[in-house]
Every structure is written in structure tokens, then in C-alpha cells.
C-alpha positions in Angstrom: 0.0 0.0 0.0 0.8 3.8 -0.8 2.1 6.3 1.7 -0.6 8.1 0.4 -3.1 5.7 1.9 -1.0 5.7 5.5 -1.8 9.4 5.2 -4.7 8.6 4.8 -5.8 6.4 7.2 -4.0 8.8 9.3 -5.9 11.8 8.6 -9.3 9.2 9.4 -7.8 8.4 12.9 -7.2 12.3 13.6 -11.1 13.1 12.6 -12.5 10.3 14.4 -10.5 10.6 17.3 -12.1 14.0 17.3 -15.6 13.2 17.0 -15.3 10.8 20.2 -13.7 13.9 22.1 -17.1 16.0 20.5 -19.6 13.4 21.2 -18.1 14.6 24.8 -18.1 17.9 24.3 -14.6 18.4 24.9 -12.2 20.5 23.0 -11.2 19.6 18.9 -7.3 18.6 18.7 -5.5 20.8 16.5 -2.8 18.6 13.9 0.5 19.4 14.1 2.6 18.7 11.6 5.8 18.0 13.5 3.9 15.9 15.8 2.4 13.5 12.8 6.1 13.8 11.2 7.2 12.0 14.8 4.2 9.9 15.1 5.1 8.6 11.4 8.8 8.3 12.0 7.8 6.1 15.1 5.5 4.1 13.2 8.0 3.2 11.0 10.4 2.2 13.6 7.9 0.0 14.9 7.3 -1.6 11.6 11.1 -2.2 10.6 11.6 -3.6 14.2 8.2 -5.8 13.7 7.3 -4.6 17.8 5.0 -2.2 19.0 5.2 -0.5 22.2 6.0 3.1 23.5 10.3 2.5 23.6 11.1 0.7 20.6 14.0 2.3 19.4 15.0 3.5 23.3 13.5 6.8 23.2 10.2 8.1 25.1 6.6 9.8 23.7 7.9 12.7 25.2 11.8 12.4 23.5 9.5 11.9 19.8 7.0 15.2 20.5 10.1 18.0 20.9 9.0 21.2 21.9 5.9 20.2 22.6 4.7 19.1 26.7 1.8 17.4 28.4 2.4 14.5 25.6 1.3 10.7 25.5 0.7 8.4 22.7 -1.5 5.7 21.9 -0.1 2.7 19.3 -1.5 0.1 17.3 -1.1 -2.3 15.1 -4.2 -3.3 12.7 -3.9 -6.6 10.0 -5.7 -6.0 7.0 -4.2 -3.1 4.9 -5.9 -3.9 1.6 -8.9 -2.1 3.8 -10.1 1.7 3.6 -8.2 4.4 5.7 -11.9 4.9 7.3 -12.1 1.1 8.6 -8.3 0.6 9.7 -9.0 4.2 11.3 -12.1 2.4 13.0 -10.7 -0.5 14.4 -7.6 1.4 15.8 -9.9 4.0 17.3 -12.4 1.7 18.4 -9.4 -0.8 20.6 -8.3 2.9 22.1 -11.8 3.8 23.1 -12.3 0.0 24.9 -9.2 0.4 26.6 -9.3 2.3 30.1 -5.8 4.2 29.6 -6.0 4.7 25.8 -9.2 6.1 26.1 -7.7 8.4 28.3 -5.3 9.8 26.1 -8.2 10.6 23.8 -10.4 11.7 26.1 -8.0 13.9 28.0 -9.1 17.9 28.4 -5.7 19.3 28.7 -4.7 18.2 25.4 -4.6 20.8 22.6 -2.7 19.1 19.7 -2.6 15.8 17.9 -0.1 14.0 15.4 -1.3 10.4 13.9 1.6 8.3 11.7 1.0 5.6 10.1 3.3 2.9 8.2 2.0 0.4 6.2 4.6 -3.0 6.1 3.6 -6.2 5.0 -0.2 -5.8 5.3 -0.3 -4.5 8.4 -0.8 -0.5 9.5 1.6 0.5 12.1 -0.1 3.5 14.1 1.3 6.1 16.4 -0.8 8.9 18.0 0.9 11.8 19.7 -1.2 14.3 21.8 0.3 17.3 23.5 -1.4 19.7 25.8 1.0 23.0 25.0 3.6 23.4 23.4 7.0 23.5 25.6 8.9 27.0 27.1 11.5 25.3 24.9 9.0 25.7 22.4 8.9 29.8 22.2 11.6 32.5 22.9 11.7 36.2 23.8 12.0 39.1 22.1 14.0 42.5 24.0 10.8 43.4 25.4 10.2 40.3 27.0 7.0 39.4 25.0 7.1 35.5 23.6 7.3 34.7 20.3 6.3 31.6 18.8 9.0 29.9 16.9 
């Protein structure tokens, strides 16, 4: 399968997460593009080492979402690739919501921003989900006047 249809599938995960959070009346997650470009990069990892879990590769949720704080993740690993980004989104989705600390994650109020990867290897989609609640002090810096500035 394409990297276009892990994008996919990615960007079905992101809205559905969302509509869970709704149905809840809690706060929409804003994407962030350099927390899906971690999520992906983690994904793969995941897939090339054929494990799932948080530490893979040695490093945390929080090392993978720099600049960013408040962060945890949610992983998966759906068979079945040859499906449509709106049913492997489904399943993953609906696994988190069933379990007590994933759903958590998603249901979480303090979170502000999301980033969903997704690698496809061998017919299987490898998922990471990043959410973040701010971004970090790390994150900004100060102009003379001592206002913040967004990087």
C-alpha cells in the first residue's frame, strides 16, 4: 500500500478521534505537523523492528514530540491493509476507546494538539498517536521586550 493511503488512514484516525472527544463535548485537537512527522517516523520504527510499544528504538513519547509538553501516545497495530483508511481508522480507534488508559489519552481535556503516523509494512498498518497539551517554554523565545514569540 501507498504512503498516500497511510496518510490517509492517518488523517481518518485524527477526525475520528475527534468526533469521540465531541460526542463529549470536549475541546477539537489541533494537527500538528511536527507531531504527525514523529508519530510517522515512530510508526516506521515500529514496523522495521516488527514490535510495538512506547520505547522501541530506546527513546520516550515525550523524547519523539520535541517542543511540545503534556504529551502521550496511543499505538497500534491493525492486519488488513488492503482495507479503507476509514475502517483501519475504526478499528484502531475503536481498541483505544475500549481500553481504560488509551481512552484516556483521547479523552484527555488538557490536550490541545494531535499527530497520527501511520506505516503500512507487510499488510499491516503501524499506528502512532501523539497528543500534547501545549507546546513546551522550549518551544517559544523572547524578544528584548520580554513578549514570547512563537517559533
Amino acid at each position: 500500500m501507498s504512503k498516500r493511503h497511510a496518510r490517509a488512514t492517518a488523517a481518518a484516525i485524527h477526525k475520528q478521534v475527534n468526533g469521540e472527544r465531541a460526542m463529549r463535548d470536549l475541546p477539537t485537537l489541533t494537527g500538528k505537523g511536527e507531531l504527525a512527522a514523529a508519530a510517522e517516523s515512530y510508526a516506521r520504527v515500529m514496523a522495521n523492528n516488527r514490535e510495538m510499544g512506547h520505547n522501541v528504538d530506546g527513546s520516550s513519547p515525550a523524547m519523539r514530540a520535541s517542543g511540545f509538553a503534556g504529551v502521550c501516545e496511543n499505538v497500534a497495530k491493525i492486519h488488513g491493509t488492503n482495507r479503507s483508511p476509514h475502517s483501519i481508522a475504526g478499528k484502531a480507534v475503536g481498541m483505544w476507546i475500549s481500553s481504560g488508559g488509551h481512552r484516556q489519552n483521547i479523552l484527555r481535556k488538557r490536550s490541545a494538539y494531535s499527530g497520527v503516523g501511520v506505516w503500512l509494512s507487510g499488510g499491516t498498518a503501524w499506528i502512532c498517536h501523539l497528543f500534547a497539551a501545549r507546546r513546551s517554554v522550549a518551544g517559544v523565545i523572547t524578544d528584548s521586550a520580554s513578549k514570547v514569540i512563537p517559533r
